[in-house]
N, C-alpha and C positions, 0 to 999 in steps of 0.2 A: 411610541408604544412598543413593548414587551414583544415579540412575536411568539411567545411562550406560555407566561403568563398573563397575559392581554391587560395589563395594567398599565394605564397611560402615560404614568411617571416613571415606568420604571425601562430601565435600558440594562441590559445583558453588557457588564462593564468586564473591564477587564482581570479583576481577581476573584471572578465569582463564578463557577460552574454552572450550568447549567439547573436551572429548577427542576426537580420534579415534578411530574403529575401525579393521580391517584395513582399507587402501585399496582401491578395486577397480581395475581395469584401466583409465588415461585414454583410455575412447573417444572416436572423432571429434575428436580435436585434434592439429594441423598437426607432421608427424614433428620441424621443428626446436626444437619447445618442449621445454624443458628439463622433466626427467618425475622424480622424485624421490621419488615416491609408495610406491616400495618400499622407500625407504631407512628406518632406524630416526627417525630425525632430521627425518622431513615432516611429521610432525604439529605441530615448534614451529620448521620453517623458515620465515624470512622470507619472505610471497607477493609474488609477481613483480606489477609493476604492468599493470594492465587484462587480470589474468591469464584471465577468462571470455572477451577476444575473442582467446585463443591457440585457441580451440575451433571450428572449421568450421562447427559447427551452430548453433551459439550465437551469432555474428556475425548471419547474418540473422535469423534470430528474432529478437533485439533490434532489430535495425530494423524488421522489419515489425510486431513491437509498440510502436514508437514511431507508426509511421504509422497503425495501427488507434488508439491514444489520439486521437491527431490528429483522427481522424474522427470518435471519439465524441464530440469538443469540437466539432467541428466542428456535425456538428448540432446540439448542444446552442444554439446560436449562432442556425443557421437558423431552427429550430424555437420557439426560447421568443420570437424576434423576431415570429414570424408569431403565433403564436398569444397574445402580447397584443397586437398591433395588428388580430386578429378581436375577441377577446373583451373585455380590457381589464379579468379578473379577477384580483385580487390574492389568491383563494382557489387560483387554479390554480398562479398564481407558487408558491405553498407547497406545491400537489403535486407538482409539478415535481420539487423537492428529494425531496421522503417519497418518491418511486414510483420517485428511480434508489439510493437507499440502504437502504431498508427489505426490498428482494427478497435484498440481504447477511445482513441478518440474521435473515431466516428461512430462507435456503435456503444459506447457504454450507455448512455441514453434513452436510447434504445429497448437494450436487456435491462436498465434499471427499471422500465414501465410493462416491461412482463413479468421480472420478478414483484412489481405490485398487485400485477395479475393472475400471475400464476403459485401453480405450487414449486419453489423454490429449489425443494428435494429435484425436482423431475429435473430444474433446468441444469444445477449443477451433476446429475448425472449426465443429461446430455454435453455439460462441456465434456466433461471425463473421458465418454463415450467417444467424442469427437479428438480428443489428445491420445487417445488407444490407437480408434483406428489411422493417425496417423504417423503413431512410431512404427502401426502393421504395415500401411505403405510403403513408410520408409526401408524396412526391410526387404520388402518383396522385392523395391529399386535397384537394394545390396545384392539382394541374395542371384536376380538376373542379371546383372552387373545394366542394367537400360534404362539407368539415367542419365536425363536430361537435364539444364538449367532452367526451362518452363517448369517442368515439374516439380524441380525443388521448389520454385518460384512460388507455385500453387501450393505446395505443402507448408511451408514456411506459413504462408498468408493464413493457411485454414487453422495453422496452431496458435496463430494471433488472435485468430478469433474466439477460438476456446479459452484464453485466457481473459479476454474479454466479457464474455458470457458469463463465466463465473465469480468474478468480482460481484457484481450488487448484488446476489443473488445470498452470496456467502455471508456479507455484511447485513440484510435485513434477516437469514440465521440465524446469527448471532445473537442479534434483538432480540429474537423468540427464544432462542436458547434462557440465558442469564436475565430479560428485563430492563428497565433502566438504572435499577440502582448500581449492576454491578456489570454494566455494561463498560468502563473502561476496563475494567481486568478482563474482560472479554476480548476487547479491542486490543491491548495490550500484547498479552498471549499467545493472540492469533497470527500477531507480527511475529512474535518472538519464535513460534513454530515454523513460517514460511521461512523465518532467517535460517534457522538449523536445516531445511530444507537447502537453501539455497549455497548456503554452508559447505554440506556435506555433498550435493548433489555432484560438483565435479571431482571432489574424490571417488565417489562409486563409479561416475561416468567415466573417469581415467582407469581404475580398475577393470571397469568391465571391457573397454577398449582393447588395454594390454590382457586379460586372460581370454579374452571369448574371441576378439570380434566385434567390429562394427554389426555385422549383419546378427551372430547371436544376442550379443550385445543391448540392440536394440529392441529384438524380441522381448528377451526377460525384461527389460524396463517397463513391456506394460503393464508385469504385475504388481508393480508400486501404485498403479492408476486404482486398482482394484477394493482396494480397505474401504476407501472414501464412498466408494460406489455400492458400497453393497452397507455397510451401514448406514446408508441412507433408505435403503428399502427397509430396516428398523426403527427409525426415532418417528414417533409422532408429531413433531415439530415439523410447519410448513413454510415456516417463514411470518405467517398471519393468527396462529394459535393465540398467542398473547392479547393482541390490539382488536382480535377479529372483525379487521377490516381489509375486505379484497374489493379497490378500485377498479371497475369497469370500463374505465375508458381509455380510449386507444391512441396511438400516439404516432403521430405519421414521421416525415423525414423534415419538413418545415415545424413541426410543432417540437420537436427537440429545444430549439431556441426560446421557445417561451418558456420552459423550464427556468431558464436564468433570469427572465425577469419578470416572473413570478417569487423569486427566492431574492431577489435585487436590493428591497428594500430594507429585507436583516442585515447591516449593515457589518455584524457579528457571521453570520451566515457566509458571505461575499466574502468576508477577509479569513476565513480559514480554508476556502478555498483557494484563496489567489495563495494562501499561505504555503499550501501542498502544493502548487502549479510552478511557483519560484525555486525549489529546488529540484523539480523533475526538466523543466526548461532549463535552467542555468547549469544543472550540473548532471542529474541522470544518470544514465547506464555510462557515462563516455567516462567516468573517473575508473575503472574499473577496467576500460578497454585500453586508454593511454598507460595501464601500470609499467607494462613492459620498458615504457618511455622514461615513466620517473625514477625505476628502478636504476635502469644501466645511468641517469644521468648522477643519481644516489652514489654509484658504484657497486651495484649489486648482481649486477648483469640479468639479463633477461631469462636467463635457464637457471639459476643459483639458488639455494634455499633461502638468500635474502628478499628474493625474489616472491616467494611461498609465501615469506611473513606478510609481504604488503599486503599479498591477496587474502591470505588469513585474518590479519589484523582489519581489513576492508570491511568482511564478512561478521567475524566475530564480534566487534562493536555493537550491532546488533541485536546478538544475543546477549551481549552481558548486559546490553542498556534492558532489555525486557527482564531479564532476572533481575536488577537492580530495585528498576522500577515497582516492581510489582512483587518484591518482596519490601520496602517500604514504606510503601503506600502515602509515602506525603507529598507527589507531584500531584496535584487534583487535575483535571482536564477543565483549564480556563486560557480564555485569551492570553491571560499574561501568558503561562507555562508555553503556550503556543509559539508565540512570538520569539520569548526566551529560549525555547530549544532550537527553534529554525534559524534565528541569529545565530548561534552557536554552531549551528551546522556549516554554516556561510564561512565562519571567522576560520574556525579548523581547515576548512577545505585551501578558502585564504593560506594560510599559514604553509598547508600543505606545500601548496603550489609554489611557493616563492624558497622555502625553505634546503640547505642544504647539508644535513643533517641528518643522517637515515635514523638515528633515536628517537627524535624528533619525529619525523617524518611518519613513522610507528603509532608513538603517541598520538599523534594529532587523526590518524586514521582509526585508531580505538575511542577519541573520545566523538568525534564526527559520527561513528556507527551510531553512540548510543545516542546523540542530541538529535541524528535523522529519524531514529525509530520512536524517538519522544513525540518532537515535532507529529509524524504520521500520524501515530496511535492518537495523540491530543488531537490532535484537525477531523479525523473520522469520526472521534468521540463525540465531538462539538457538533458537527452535523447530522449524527444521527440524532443527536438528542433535540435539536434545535427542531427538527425534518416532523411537516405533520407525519401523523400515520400512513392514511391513505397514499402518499405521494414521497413516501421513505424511500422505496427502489430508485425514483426519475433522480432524485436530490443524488443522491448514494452515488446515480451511476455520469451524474454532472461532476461529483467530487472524484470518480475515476477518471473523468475524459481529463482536468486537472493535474489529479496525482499519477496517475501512468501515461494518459494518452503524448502529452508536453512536453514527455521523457525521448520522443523523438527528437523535438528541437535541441538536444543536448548535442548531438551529433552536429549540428552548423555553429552553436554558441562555444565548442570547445573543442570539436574535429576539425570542421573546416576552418575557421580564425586560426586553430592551433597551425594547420599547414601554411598561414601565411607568416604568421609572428612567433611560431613555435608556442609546445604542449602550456609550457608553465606560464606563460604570459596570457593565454587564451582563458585558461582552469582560474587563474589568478583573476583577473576581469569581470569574469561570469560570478567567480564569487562575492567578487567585491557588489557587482550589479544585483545579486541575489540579498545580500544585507539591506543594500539600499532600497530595493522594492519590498524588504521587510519593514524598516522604519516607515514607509508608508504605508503599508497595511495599518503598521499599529497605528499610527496617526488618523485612518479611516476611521477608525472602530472608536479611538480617543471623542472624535467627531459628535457623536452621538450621545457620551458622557459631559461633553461640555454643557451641548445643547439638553440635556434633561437637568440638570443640576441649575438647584432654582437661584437667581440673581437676590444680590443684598437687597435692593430695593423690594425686591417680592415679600424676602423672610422681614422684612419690616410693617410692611400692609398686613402679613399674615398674621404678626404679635399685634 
């Protein structure tokens, strides 16, 4: 059965997006956009390009979540600079990573069943809140020179959290912002901002570094936290405006787990999230961290502007896959597209690894950016739209503990391997075992196509 459209026969196959439901009313968006949502024909109408920024609300909020990415890069910059030129431990290097991923996945779950509870505005101010006061910390540490490695320790963990926090919250938003019709360009978008974020973040943070100061430095970065925070005390959007449904019930530290097999049975459901869980495990923050590796082995050296390209080309992939995307609008958010970008992300990564060719090596890093932000965008898509209402946050914040929390494991599938067999052999492996747990995704989901597709013998009883 459908777990959509509750029709017995029918199975959520692999080249069909998501059904819709009855539309709800397109609030907060600008009276001249063409509205069509009531017509029979919108659910497999061609979406309008960059159709989330036709929405008033949704316009700044994309920005000021670009600008808040921005910031968290931004210290991430100031902070991991100061604190190996105090300490000069390659044990903290490796906290660093554990303490802003690990708080995903144990608490995305969590903040996914208070964003079904709560108002959503409130909790993404309190991340914000919580990401301010702790670049103010971190300043105070600079500016008295009386830090410690507990206390980074602590500060590190608390900013994990807040990134934490704000994921499900952000994504049922979004719902209410745009609806389902044009919830992928929402989905999209949203990626395509956090990239320019993430982009641009250590260019300002190396800026602000060399002109100000770690310790000014890090002051003015909290007024990038600021936009997101205060337009949110404007949009009447709650997260639940649209669906107006606010679940009531509470969700301990053992009921987390029943999330997953409550949603177990979409077998569609299941494999877009092991979808996003394969390339956060297998490859993660760690391709980004070993560049300096493939650089110098490239010939590029680890301080050289060939150097810059990797990290740029890493970065930018990204954003040109979200501009791509969503300006022509013919990758729909279905299992196949799923499948097909996260392959694709696997194979590049592959290529990367083994290859030695720095043109190459370029390439394969531009088109990996855009098949990663496909892959994401499509898998969020798919789950939100799949996700009852009531229980959209818990879903939402199970597909974070997935697509971020797993991004820890990237660190033992291609750090620690790498220190035994070397970078490119470990990267190369991981990706190879990231294709391969793709082929078996898609083969789960096939599973459920085979079995609803009626036998010769049926279609004969039936004539």
């Amino acid at each position: 059965m459908c777990s959509v459209c509750g029709i017995p026969t029918h199975v959520l196959g692999l080249d069909e997006p998501a059904p819709a439901v009855a539309p709800a009313p397109q609030l907060g968006r600008d009276p001249s956009a063409a509205d069509a949502a009531g017509s029979p024909g919108a659910a497999v109408s061609k979406p309008a390009r960059f159709a989330a920024l036709r929405h008033t609300d949704c316009r700044p909020y994309l920005i000021g979540a670009a600008l808040a990415m921005m910031a968290d890069n931004i210290e991430h910059v100031i902070t991991y600079w100061v604190l190996w030129e105090r300490f000069h431990s390659p044990a903290l290097t490796g906290f660093e990573v554990i303490s802003h991923w690990v708080p995903f996945l144990l608490f995305s779950v969590h903040f996914g069943a208070l964003a079904d509870r709560r108002d959503c505005r409130r909790l993404i101010q309190a991340a914000q809140a919580l990401f301010m006061l702790v670049s103010a910390l971190w300043g105070v540490l600079f500016l008295t020179n009386s830090l410690h490695i507990w206390e980074a320790c602590a500060l590190l963990i608390l900013h994990g959290c807040a990134g934490s926090l704000w994921g499900p919250g952000e994504q049922v938003m979004l719902h209410d912002f745009v609806g389902r019709e044009e919830l992928p360009s929402a989905v999209r978008l949203n990626a395509t901002f956090r990239s320019l974020g993430i982009l641009f973040g250590p260019v300002v943070g190396s800026a602000l570094l060399l002109g100000l100061g770690p310790t000014h430095g890090i002051f003015v970065n909290i007024a990038f936290y600021l936009p997101l925070t205060l337009f949110l005390f404007r949009t009447k959007f709650t997260g639940h405006v649209r669906d107006g449904v606010v679940t009531r019930q509470r969700i301990g530290v053992l009921d987390a787990l029943r999330v997953f097999r409550e949603v177990r049975s979409n077998h569609t459901l299941v494999s877009m999230i092991v979808l996003a869980g394969l390339g956060s495990f297998f490859i993660g923050a760690s391709l980004q961290t070993s560049m300096p590796i493939f650089a110098h082995s490239l010939g590029a050296g680890s301080a050289g502007i060939a150097y810059g390209v990797l990290l740029f080309a890493n970065g930018a992939g990204g954003v040109i896959g979200g501009v791509l995307l969503e300006a022509s609008s013919k990758i729909r958010p279905t299992v196949t597209a799923a499948v097909v970008s996260t392959a694709v992300y696997g194979l590049t990564s592959l290529f990367f690894a083994l290859t030695s060719s720095y043109p190459l090596a370029v390439t394969m890093l531009l088109i990996g950016g855009v098949a990663n932000l496909a892959s994401m965008s499509i898998t969020q898509t798919v789950v939100q739209l799949l996700a009852p209402p009531k229980e959209r946050g818990r879903v939402v914040g199970l597909y974070g503990v997935s697509a971020n929390g797993l991004r820890a494991g990237s660190g033992f599938t291609v750090g620690l391997l790498g220190a035994a067999i070397g970078v490119h052999w470990s990267l190369g492996i991981s990706a190879a075992a990231m294709c391969a747990g793709t082929a078996a995704a898609a083969l789960y989901v096939l599973r459920d196509r085979w079995r609803a597709s009626p036998r010769p013998a049926e279609d004969s009883r039936a004539a």
